[in-house]
KEFI-990583 format. One record per residue (C-alpha): y, x, z; chain. Coordinates in steps of 0.05 Angstrom, whole numbers, always signed. Last residue first. Layout:
<nodes>
+--------+--------+--------+-------+
|     py |     px |     pz | kette |
+--------+--------+--------+-------+
|      Y |      X |      Z |     A |
...
+--------+--------+--------+-------+
</nodes>
This chain:
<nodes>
+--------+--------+--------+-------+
|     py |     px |     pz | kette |
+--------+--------+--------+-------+
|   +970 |   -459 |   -586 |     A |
|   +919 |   -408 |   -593 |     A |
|   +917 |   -354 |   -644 |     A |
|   +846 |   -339 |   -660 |     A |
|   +839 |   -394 |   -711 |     A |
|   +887 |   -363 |   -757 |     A |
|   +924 |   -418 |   -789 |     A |
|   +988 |   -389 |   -758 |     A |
|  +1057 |   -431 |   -764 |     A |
|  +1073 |   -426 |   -692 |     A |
|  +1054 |   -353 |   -693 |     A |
|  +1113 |   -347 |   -744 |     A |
|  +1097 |   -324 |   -813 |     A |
|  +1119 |   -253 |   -818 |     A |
|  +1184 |   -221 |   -845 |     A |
|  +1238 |   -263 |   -803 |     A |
|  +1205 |   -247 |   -739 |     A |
|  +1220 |   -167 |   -752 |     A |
|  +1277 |   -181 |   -776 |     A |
|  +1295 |   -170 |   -855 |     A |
|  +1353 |   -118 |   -868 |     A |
|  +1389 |   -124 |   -931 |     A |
|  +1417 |    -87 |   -997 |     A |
|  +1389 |    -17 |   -977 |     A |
|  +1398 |    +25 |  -1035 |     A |
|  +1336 |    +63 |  -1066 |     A |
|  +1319 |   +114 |  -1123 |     A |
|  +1330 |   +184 |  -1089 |     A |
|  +1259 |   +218 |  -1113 |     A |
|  +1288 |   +273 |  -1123 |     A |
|  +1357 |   +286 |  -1114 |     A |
|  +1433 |   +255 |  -1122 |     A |
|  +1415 |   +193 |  -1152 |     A |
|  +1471 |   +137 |  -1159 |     A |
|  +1479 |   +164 |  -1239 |     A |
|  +1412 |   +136 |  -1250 |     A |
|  +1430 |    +69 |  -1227 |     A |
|  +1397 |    +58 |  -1158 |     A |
|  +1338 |     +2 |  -1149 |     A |
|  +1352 |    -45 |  -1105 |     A |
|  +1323 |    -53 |  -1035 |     A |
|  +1311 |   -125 |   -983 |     A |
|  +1281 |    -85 |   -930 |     A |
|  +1231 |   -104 |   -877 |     A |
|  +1223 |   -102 |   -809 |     A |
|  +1160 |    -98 |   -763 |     A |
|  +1103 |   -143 |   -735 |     A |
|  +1031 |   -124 |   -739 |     A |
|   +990 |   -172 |   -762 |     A |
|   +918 |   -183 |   -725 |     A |
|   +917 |   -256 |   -711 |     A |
|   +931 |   -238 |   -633 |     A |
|  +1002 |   -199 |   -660 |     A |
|  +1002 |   -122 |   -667 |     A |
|  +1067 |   -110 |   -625 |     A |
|  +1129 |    -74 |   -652 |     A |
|  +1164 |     +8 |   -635 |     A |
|  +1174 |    +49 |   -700 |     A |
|  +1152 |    +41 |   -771 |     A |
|  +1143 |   +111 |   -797 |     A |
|  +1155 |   +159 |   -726 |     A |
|  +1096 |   +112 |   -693 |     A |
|  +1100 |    +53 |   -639 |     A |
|  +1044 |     +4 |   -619 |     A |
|  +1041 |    -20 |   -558 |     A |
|   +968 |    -24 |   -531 |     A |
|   +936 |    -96 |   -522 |     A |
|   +927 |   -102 |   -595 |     A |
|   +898 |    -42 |   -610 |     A |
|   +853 |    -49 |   -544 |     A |
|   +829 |   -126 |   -580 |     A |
|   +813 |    -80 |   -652 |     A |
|   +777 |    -39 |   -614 |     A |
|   +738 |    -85 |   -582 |     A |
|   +720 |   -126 |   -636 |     A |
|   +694 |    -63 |   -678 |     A |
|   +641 |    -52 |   -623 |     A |
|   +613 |    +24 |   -631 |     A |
|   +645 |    +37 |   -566 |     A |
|   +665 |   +102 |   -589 |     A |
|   +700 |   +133 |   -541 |     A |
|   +753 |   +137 |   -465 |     A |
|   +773 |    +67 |   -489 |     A |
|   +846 |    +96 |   -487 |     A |
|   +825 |   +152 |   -539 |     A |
|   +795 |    +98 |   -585 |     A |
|   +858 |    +58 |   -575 |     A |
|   +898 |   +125 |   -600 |     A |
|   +851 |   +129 |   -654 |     A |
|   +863 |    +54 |   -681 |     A |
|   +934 |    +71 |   -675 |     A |
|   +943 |   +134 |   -709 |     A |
|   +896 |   +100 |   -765 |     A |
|   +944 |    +43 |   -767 |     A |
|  +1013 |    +91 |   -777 |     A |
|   +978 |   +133 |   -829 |     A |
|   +952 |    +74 |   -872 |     A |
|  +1019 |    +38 |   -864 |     A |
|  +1052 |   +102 |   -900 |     A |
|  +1001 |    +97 |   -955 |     A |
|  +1008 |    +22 |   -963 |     A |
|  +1093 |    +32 |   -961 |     A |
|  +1083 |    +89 |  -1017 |     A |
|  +1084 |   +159 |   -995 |     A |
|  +1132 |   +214 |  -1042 |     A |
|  +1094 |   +241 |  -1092 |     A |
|  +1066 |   +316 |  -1098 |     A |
|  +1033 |   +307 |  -1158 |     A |
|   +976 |   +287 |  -1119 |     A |
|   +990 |   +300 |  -1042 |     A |
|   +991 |   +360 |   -992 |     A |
|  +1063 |   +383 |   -987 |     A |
|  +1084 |   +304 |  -1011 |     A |
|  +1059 |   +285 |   -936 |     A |
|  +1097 |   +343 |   -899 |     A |
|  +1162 |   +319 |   -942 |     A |
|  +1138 |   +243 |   -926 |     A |
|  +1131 |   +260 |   -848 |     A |
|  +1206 |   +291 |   -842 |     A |
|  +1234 |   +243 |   -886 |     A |
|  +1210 |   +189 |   -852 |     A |
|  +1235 |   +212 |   -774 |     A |
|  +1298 |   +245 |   -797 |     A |
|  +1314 |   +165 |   -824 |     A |
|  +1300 |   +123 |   -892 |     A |
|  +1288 |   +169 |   -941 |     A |
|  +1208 |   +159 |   -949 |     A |
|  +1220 |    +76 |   -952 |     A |
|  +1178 |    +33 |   -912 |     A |
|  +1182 |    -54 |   -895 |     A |
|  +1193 |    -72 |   -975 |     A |
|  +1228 |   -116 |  -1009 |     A |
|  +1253 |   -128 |  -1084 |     A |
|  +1310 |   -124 |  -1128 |     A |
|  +1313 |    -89 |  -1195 |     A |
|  +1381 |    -67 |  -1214 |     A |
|  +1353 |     +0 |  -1247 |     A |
|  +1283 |     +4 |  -1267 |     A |
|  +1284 |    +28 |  -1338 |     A |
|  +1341 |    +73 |  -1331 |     A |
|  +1313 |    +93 |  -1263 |     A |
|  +1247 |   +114 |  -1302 |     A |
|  +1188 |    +74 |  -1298 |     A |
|  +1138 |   +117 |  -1269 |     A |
|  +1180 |   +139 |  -1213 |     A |
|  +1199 |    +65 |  -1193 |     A |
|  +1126 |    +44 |  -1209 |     A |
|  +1111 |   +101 |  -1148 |     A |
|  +1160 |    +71 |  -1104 |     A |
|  +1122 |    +12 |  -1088 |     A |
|  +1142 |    -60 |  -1125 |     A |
|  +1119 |   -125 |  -1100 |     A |
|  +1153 |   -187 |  -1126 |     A |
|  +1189 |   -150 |  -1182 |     A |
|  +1234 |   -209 |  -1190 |     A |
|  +1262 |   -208 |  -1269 |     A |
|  +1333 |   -236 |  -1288 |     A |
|  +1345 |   -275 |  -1336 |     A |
|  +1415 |   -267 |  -1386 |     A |
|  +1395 |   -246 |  -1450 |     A |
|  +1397 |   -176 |  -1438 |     A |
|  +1345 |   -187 |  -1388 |     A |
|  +1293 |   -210 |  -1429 |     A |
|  +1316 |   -170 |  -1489 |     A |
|  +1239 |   -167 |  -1506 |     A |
|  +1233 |    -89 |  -1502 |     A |
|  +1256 |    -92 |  -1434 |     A |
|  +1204 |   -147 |  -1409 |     A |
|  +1150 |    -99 |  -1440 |     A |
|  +1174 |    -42 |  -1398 |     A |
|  +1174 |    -87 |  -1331 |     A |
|  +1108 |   -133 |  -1355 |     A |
|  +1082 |    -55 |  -1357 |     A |
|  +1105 |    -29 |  -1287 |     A |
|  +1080 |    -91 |  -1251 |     A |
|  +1009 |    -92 |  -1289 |     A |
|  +1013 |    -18 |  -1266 |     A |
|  +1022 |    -35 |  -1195 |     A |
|  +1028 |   -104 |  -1174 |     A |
|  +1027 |   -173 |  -1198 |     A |
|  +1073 |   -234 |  -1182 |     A |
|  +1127 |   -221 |  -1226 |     A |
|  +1178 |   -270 |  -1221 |     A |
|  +1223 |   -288 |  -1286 |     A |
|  +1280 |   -315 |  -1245 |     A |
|  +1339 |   -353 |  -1288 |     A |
|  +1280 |   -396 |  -1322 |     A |
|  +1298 |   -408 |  -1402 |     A |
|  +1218 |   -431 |  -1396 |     A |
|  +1219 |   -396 |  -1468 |     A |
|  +1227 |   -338 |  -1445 |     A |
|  +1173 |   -342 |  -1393 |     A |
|  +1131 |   -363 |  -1440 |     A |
|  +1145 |   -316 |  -1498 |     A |
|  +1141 |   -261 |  -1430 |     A |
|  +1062 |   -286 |  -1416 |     A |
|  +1049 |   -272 |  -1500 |     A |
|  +1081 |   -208 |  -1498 |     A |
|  +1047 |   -187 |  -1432 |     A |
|   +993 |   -127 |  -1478 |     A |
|   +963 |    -80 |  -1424 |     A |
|   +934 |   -120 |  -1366 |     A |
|   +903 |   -100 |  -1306 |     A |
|   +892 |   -160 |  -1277 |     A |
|   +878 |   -222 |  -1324 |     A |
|   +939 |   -255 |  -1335 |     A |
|   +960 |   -323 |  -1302 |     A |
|  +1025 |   -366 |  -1331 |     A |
|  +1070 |   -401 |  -1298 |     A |
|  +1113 |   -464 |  -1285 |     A |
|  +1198 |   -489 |  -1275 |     A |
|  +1197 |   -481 |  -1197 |     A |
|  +1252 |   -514 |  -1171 |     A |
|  +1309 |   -486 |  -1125 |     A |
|  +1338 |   -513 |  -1060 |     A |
|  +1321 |   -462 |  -1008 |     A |
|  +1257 |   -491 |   -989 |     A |
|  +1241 |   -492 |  -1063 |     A |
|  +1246 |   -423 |  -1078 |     A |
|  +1207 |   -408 |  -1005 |     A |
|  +1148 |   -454 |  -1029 |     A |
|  +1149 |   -417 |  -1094 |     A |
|  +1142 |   -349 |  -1063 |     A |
|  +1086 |   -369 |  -1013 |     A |
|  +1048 |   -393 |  -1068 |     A |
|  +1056 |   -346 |  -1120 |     A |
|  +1046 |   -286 |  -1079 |     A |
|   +978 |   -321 |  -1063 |     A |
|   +956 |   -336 |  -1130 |     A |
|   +968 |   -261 |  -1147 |     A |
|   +932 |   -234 |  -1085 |     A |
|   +876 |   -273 |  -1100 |     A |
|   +863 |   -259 |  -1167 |     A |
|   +898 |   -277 |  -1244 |     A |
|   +951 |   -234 |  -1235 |     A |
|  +1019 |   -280 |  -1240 |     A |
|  +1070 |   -288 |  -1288 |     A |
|  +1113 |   -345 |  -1248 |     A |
|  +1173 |   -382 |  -1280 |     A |
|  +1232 |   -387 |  -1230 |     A |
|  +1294 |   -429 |  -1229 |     A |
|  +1342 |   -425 |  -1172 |     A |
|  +1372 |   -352 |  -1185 |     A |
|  +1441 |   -362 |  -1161 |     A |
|  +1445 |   -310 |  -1100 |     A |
|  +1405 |   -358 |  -1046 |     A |
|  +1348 |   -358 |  -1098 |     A |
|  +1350 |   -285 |  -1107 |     A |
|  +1351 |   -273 |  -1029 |     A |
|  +1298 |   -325 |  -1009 |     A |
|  +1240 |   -301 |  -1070 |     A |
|  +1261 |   -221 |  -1056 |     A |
|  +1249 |   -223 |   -963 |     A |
|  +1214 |   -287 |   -955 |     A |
|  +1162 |   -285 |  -1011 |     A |
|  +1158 |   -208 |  -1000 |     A |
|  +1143 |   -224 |   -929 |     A |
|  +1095 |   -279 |   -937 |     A |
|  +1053 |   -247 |   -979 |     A |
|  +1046 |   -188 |   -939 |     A |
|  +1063 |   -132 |   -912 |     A |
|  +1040 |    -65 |   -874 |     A |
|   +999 |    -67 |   -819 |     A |
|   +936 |   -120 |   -833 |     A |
|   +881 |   -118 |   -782 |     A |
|   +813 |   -135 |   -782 |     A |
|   +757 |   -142 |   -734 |     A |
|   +778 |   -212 |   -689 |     A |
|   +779 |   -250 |   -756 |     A |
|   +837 |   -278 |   -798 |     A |
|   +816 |   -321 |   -863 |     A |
|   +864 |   -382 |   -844 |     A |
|   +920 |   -326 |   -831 |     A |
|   +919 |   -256 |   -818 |     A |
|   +888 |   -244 |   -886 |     A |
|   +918 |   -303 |   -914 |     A |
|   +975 |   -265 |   -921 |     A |
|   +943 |   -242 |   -982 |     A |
|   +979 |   -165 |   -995 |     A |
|   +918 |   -116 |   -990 |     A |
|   +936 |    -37 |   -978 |     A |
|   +948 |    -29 |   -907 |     A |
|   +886 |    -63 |   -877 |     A |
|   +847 |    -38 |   -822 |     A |
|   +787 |    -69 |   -823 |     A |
|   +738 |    -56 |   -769 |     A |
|   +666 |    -60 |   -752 |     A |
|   +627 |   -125 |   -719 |     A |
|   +582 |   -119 |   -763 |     A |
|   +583 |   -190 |   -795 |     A |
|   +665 |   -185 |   -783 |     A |
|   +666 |   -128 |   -830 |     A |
|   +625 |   -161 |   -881 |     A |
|   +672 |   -221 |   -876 |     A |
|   +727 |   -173 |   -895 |     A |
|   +708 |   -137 |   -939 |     A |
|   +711 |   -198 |   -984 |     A |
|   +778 |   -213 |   -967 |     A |
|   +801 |   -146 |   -983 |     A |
|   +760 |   -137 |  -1053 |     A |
|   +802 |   -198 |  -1064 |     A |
|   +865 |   -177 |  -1036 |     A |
|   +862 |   -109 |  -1083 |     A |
|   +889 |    -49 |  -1039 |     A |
|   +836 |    -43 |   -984 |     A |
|   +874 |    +22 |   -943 |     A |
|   +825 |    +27 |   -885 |     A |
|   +749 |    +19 |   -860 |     A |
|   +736 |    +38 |   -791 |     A |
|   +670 |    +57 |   -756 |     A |
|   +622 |    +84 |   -813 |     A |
|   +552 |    +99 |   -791 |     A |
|   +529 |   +118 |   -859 |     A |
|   +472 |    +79 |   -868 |     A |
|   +485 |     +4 |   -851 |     A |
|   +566 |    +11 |   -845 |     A |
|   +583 |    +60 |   -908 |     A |
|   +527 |    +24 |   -950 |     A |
|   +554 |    -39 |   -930 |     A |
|   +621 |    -22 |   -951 |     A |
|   +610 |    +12 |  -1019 |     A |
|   +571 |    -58 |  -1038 |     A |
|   +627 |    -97 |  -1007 |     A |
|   +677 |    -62 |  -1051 |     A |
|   +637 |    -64 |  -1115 |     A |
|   +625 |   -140 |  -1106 |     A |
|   +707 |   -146 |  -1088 |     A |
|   +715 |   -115 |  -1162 |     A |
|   +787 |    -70 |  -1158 |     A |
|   +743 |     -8 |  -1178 |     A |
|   +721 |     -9 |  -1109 |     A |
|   +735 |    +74 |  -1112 |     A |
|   +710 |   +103 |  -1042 |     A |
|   +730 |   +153 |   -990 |     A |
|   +697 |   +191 |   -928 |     A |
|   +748 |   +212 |   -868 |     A |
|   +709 |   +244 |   -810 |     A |
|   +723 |   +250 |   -740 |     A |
|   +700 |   +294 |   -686 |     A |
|   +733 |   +292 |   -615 |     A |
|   +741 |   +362 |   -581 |     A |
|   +805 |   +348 |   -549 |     A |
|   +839 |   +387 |   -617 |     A |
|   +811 |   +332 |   -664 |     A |
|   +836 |   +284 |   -611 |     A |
|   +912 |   +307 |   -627 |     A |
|   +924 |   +244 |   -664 |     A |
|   +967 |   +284 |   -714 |     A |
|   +910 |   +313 |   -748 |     A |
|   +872 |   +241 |   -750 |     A |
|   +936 |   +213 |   -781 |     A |
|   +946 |   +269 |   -831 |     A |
|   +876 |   +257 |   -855 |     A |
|   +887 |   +181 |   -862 |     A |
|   +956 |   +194 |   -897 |     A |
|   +919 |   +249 |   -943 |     A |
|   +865 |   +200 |   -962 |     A |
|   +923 |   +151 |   -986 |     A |
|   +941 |   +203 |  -1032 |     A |
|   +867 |   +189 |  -1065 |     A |
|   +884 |   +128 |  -1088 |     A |
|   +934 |    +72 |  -1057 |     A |
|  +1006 |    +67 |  -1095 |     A |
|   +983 |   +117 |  -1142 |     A |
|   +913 |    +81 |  -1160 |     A |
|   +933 |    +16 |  -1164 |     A |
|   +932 |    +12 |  -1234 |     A |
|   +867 |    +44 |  -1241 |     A |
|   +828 |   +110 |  -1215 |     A |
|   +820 |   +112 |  -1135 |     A |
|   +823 |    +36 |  -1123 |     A |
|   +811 |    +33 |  -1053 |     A |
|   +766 |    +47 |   -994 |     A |
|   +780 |    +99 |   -938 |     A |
|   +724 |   +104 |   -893 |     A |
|   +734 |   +129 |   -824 |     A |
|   +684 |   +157 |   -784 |     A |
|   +679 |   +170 |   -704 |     A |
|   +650 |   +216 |   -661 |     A |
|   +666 |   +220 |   -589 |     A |
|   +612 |   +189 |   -549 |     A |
|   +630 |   +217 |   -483 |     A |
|   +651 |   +151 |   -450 |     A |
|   +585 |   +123 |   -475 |     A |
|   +543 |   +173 |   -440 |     A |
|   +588 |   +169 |   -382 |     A |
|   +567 |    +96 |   -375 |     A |
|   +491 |   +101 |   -396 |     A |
|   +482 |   +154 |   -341 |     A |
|   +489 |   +110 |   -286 |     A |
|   +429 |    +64 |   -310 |     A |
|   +384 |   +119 |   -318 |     A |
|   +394 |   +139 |   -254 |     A |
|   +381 |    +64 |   -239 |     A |
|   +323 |    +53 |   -278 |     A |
|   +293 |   +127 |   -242 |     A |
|   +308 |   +104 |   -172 |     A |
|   +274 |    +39 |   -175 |     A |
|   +209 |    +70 |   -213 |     A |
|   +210 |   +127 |   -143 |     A |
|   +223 |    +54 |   -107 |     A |
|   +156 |    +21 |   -141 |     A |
|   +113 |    +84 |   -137 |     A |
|   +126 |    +95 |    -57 |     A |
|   +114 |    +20 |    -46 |     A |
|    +47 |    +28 |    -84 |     A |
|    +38 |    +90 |    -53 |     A |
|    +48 |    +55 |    +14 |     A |
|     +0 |     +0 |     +0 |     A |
+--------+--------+--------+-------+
</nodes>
């Protein structure tokens, strides 16, 4: 009976030794992997690409874990803007790779998509590059975050301030995906909010060379606002295209709904000149930018200047590490570090001080910017004026407002 009793406790003493050493085990589990998934060789290729590897990279150096022995990794993947090749990359990064995070996501359909893979398991999204407001709205989820912008921001900053000047008729070209149709949407709702009508549209397929047939239509319309609700190069071709049509010449004006700074440098400031549009980052404007784009352009393709969705992938990977770092390691439980991110303030030298919201959008300015004349440039890569300041509260979709099913109300 006694070695039985003996037996039982020595059992005891072992499942609780064990027990205690779970907790520090986890604490010391220190290894974590980002994957950075975009379009790496189309249209969106400057504005995300492989310069949005150096923003992750700079993040994780700047972090300071690397030097407290932590070991990150930064993998990277082309989605070919096709949400099936995105999920495909993803699932292989999360079932076999033992990817933690994944970031950038340009493409609001690959976006979406990732998503609701991300959520299955339990990962995290940290989205910089993807536009659909819906992200942080009806299709929110405790494991992603969106940083950057969204619909609703460039619908409230360009749509409100063009209609307000004059421009109350609008004819939509729109990319024929998710993102498009929901740049569209929040746009056109604002236009009419503010008193002007919405005279029609036409979808293109994304990534399209040839928009004389779209900007008949949209002449034709005799719209005041032509509205460009596309991105990237399909943004920067409608643009040239529109100029060798006389569009503006004769009298309409064209919304470049979304425009990055790298379709500014590919156009040309002769080309681009007087366009409006909105945007929460520029690289000139404070010490703290300029300091971190000049460091950034050091190490980047072609040695650009960051777009906003390169700069918001910096600032959300130096936050997702620096909730790691408060959770004392890898918890391997995307929820949870997406519920410390939003618990800690955020505040980086890009975007500055603003809370990451319960539906997972983190709330900052933005900048209503035209494009400089070319005789307004004094350097490289000087191509802004400020026009307006957004608020912070002005540039998102109030809580009130949410669809998200994680704000409560």
């Amino acid at each position: 009976m006694k070695k039985k009793t003996l037996a039982l406790g020595t059992t005891a003493l072992i499942a609780f030794a064990a027990l205690g050493l779970a907790t520090p085990a986890f604490a010391q589990d220190k290894t974590v992997k980002i994957g950075v998934l975009n379009d790496m060789s189309s249209l969106y290729a400057d504005i995300g690409g492989p310069n949005s590897v150096v923003a992750v990279k700079m993040a994780v150096e700047d972090s300071g874990l690397l030097k407290k022995g932590w070991k990150i990794d930064v993998v990277s993947g082309d989605h070919q803007n096709k949400p099936d090749v995105g999920v495909n990359i993803a699932r292989q990064w999360l079932d076999s790779d033992k990817v933690d995070a994944i970031a950038d996501t340009p493409n609001s359909g690959v976006a979406l998509a990732v998503s609701n893979l991300v959520k299955e398991k339990n990962a995290t999204l940290l989205n910089s590059g993807a536009a659909s407001a819906d992200l942080t709205g009806k299709a929110c989820t405790p494991n992603t975050i969106s940083y950057t912008y969204d619909t609703y921001m460039l619908a409230n900053g360009t749509g409100k301030a063009l209609t307000k000047a004059g421009g109350d008729s609008w004819f939509f070209l729109t990319a024929d995906y998710a993102f498009g149709h929901a740049l569209e949407r929040d746009t056109s709702a604002v236009v009419t909010a503010n008193g002007g009508k919405v005279l029609g549209g036409v979808k293109h397929p994304i990534n399209t060379s040839d928009f004389s047939s779209f900007l008949l239509q949209a002449q034709a319309s005799k719209s005041k606002v032509v509205g460009l609700a596309n991105a990237g190069g399909d943004t920067t071709n409608a643009i040239k295209q529109a100029a060798e049509f006389g569009i503006v010449a004769a009298g309409q004006k064209l919304a470049a709904l979304l425009l990055f700074i790298n379709d500014v440098h590919s156009l040309g400031l002769k080309t681009a000149q007087g366009l409006t549009f909105t945007e929460s980052f520029y690289w000139d404007m404070n010490d703290q930018t300029r300091a971190f784009s000049k460091r950034f352009a050091a190490l980047a393709n072609k040695n650009a200047m960051p777009s906003m969705t390169q700069a918001g992938a910096y600032a959300m990977v130096l936050h997702y590490l620096k909730a790691m770092e408060a959770l004392g390691g890898n918890p391997r439980d995307g929820a949870k570090v997406v519920a410390k991110m939003k618990e800690l303030p955020t505040d980086d030298p890009l975007f500055g001080k603003g809370p990451l919201r319960a539906d997972g959008r983190r709330i900052i300015p933005a900048y209503l910017f035209e494009v400089k004349k070319p005789a307004e440039s004094k350097y490289p890569w000087d191509y802004y004026k400020q026009i307006a300041t957004i608020s912070a509260e002005d540039a998102a979709k109030p809580l009130s407002a949410s669809e998200c099913p994680l704000v409560k109300k």
